[in-house]
C-alpha positions in Angstrom: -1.4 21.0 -72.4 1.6 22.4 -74.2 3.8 23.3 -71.6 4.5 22.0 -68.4 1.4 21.5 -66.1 3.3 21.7 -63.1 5.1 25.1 -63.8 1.6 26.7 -65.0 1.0 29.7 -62.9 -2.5 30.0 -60.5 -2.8 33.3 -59.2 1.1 34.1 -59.6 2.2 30.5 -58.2 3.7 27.5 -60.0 0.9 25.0 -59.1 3.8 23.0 -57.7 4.7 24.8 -55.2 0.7 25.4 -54.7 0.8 21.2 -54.1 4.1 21.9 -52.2 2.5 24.3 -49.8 -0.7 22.5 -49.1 1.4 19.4 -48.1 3.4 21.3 -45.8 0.5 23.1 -44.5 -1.3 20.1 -43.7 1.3 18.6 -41.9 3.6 16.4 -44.4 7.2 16.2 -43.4 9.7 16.1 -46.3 7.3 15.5 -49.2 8.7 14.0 -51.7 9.0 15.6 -55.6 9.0 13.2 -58.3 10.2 14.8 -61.5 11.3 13.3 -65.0 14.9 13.4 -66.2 14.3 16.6 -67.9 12.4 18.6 -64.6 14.9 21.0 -63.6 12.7 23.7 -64.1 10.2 22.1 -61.3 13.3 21.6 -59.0 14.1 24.8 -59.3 10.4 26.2 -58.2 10.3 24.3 -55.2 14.2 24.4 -54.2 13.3 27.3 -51.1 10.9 24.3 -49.7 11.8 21.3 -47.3 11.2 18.8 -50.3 13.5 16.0 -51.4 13.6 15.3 -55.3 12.7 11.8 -56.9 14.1 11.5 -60.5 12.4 9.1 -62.8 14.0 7.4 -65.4 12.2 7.8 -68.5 11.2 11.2 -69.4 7.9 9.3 -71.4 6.9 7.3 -68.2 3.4 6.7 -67.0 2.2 7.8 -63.2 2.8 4.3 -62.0 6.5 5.2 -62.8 6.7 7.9 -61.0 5.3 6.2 -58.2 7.5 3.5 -58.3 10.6 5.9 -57.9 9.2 7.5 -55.0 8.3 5.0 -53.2 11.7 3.4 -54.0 13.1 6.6 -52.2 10.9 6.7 -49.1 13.0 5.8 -45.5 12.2 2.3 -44.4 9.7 3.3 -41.7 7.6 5.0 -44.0 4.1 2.6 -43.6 1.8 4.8 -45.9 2.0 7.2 -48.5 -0.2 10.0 -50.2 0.0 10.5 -53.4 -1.2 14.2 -54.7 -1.1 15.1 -58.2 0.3 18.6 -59.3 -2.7 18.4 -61.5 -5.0 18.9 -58.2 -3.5 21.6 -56.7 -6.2 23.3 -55.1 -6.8 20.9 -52.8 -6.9 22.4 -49.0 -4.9 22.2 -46.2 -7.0 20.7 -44.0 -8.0 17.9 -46.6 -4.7 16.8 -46.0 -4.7 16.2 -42.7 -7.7 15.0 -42.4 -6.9 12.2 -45.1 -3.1 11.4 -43.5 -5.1 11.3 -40.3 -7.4 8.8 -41.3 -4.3 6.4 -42.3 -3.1 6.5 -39.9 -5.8 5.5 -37.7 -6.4 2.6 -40.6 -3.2 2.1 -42.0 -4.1 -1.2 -44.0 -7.0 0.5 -46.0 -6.8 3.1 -48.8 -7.8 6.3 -48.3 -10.1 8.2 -51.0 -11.4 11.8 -50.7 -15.1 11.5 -51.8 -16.8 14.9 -52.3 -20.7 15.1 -53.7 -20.6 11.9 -54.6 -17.2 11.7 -56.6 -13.8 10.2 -56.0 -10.6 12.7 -55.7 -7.5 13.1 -55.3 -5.1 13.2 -52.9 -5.3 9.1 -52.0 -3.2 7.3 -49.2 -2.4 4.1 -49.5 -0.5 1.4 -47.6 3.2 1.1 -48.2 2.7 -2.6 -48.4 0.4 -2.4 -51.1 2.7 0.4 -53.4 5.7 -2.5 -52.7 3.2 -4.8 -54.9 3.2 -1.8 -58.0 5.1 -3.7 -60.2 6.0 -2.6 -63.9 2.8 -3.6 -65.6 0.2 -2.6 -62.6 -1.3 0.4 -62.4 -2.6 2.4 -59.1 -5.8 1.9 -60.0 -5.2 -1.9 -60.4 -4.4 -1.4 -56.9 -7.7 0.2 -56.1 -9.5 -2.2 -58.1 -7.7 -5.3 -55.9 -8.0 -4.1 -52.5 -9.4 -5.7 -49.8 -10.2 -2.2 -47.8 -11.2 0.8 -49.2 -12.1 3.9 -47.0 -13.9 6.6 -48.5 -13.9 10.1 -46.7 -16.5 12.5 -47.1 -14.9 16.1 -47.6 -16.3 19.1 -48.8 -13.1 20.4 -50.6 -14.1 21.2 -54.0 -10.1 20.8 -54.9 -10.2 16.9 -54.6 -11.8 16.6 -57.8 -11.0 19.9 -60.1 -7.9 18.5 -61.9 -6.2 20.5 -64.6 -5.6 18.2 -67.3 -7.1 20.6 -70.1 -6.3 24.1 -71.6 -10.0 24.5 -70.4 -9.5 22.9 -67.2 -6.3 25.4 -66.2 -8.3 28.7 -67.6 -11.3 27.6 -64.8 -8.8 26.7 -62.0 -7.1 29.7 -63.1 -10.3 31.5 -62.5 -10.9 30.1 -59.0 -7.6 31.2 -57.4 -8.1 35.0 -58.9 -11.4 34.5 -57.3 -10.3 33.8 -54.1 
């Protein structure tokens, strides 16, 4: 992208503190920021919000990384996790809920947005099964090995437009001025 996806601006707003929001909205309670060694500017966007910040170690690290240190950071009751990208963050509110909701009602199973036909983003999985994401394994390893899998129809758009392209954040851009 250039520049760092997670400080690009959508309608005014760092799309981390777009994620941020939605989280809280939705009714996440201390959601948990994993940045690299060099994310001070992303710490500073979301300092105002009830967050607590994860640092990985290697500034050149893979998403599995950055799961591993949050999940290496979460209290010892925690028994499921969502994981949303900053490179979804138009998901809604209600999503959100909805998906944390559903874990909790089936908290062995992973939890997958599905809208027209297509797997999003954010996913919830079971705290037993991030404790397995070893160095090597990838989340979608775990995916690929899991014995449940719950899909959950939403109509939220924002589960599947990810902004991992100049062309992707000019469209995304788009949709929030549009809104």
């Amino acid at each position: 992208m250039g520049s760092c996806k997670q400080l690009l601006p959508l309608d005014g707003t760092a799309a981390v503190v777009h994620c941020v929001e939605t989280l809280l909205k939705g009714g996440m309670v201390e959601p948990l920021v994993v940045v690299s060694p060099d994310g001070d500017a992303v710490v500073e966007a979301v300092a105002a919000y009830p967050v607590r910040v994860v640092r990985t170690m290697d500034p050149e690290g893979e998403m599995a990384d950055s799961v591993r240190a949050g999940r290496d950071a979460l209290p010892p009751d925690a028994n499921g996790v969502m994981i949303a990208l900053c490179d979804h963050p138009l998901v809604s509110p209600e999503t959100v809920t909805r998906l944390a909701d559903t874990g909790r009602r089936d908290p062995d199973a992973i939890i997958i947005p599905v809208c027209d036909g297509r797997r999003g983003h954010p996913v919830v999985f079971p705290r037993r099964l991030l404790d397995g994401l070893n160095d090597g394994l990838t989340l979608r390893d775990l995916v690929h090995n899991a014995e449940e899998l719950r899909f959950v129809p939403i109509d939220d758009q924002g589960v599947l437009l990810e902004m991992d392209t100049p062309d992707d954040y000019r469209r995304l851009a788009g949709i929030c001025a549009d809104r």
